[in-house]
N, C-alpha and C positions, 0 to 999 in steps of 0.2 A: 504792556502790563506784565509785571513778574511775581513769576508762579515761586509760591512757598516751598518746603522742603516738602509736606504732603502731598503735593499737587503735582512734582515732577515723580515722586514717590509711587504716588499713582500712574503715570503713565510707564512705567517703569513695568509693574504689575501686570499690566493690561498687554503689552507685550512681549511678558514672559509666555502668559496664557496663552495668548494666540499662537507662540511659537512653540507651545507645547501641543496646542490642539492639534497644529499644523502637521506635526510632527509625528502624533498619535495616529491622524488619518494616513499619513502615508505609507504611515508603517503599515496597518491596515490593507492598504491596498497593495504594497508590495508582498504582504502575503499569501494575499488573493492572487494577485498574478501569479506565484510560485504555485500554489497549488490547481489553479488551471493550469500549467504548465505542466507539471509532474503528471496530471491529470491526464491533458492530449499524447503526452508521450509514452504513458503506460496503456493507454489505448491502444496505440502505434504498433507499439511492443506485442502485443497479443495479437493482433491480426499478422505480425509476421510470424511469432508464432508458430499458429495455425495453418500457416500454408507449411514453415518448415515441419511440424508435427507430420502434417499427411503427405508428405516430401517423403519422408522415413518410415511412410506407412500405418500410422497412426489414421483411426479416423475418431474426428468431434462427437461424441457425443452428446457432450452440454456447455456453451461457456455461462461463465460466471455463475456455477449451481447452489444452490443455496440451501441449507439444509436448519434445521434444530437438535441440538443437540442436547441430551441432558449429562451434566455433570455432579454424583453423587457426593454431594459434604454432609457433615453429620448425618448422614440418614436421608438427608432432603433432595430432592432434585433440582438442581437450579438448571434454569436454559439459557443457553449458549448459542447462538446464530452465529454460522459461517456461512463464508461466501468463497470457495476455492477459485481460483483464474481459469483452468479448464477441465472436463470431466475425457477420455479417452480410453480407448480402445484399443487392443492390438494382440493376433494371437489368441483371442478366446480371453485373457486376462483386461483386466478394467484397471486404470491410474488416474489418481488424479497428476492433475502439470498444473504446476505456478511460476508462470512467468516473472523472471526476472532480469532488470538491464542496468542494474550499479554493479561498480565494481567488488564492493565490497558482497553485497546482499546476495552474489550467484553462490559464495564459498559456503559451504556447509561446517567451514569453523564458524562462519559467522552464527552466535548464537539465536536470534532472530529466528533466522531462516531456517536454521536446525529445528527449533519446536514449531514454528507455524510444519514444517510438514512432516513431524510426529503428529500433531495436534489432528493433520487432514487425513496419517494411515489411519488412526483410530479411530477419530470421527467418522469417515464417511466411508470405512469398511471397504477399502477396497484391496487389487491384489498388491498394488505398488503405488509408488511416490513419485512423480519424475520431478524433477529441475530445469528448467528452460531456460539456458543461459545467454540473452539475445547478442552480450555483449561476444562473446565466442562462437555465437550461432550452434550449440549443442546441445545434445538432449541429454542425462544422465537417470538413470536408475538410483534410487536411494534406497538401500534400505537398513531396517531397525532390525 
């Protein structure tokens, strides 16, 4: 039996679709697996961390602390939730530390990283800032 111009027309259609759906889902899931991935390794990252922190004398106070924050515009207070990578101690003085393991994201050119921790001296009022560079394995002081 032979199929009209509309008939192959149609199947033509039918697996464009499917190979777009196909294509949508795996995108989907490859991006899922990138951020479980990012995810276990940024976990990784803070538990080493942690022991290098109290290695140098540091001790935990809090990981992952979470605070509200209000930021005043016109007049009004809007709220702000953070969540810093670790709260620490050393010396009588209190810092937050935000771990970091790209290459790019340890450099404090990097813009990013420069205000997430302005953002965390003023937010969460402490004496200092650290950088935790897993990639160098070092601690650094920052300050404004």
């Amino acid at each position: 039996m032979e199929q009209g111009f509309a008939g192959a027309l149609g199947w033509w259609v039918a697996a464009a679709l499917a190979a777009v759906a196909a294509w949508l889902w795996l995108r989907r899931r490859w991006r899922r697996w990138r951020h479980v991935r990012r995810t276990r390794a940024a976990f990784r990252a803070e538990r080493r961390a942690d022991r290098l922190l109290v290695r140098l004398g540091y001790r935990i106070e809090a990981r992952q602390p979470a605070i509200d924050w209000a930021v005043r515009v016109d007049g009004e207070d809007v709220p702000i939730g953070l969540r810093a990578d670790l709260l620490v101690s050393r010396g009588g003085r209190v810092y937050v530390a935000e771990v970091k393991a790209g290459e790019r994201a340890v450099r404090v050119e990097t813009a990013a990283t420069r205000r997430q921790l302005l953002e965390y001296a003023v937010a969460y009022g402490v004496d200092g800032v650290l950088l935790v560079d897993m990639v160098r394995r070092e601690v650094v002081e920052v300050e404004f």
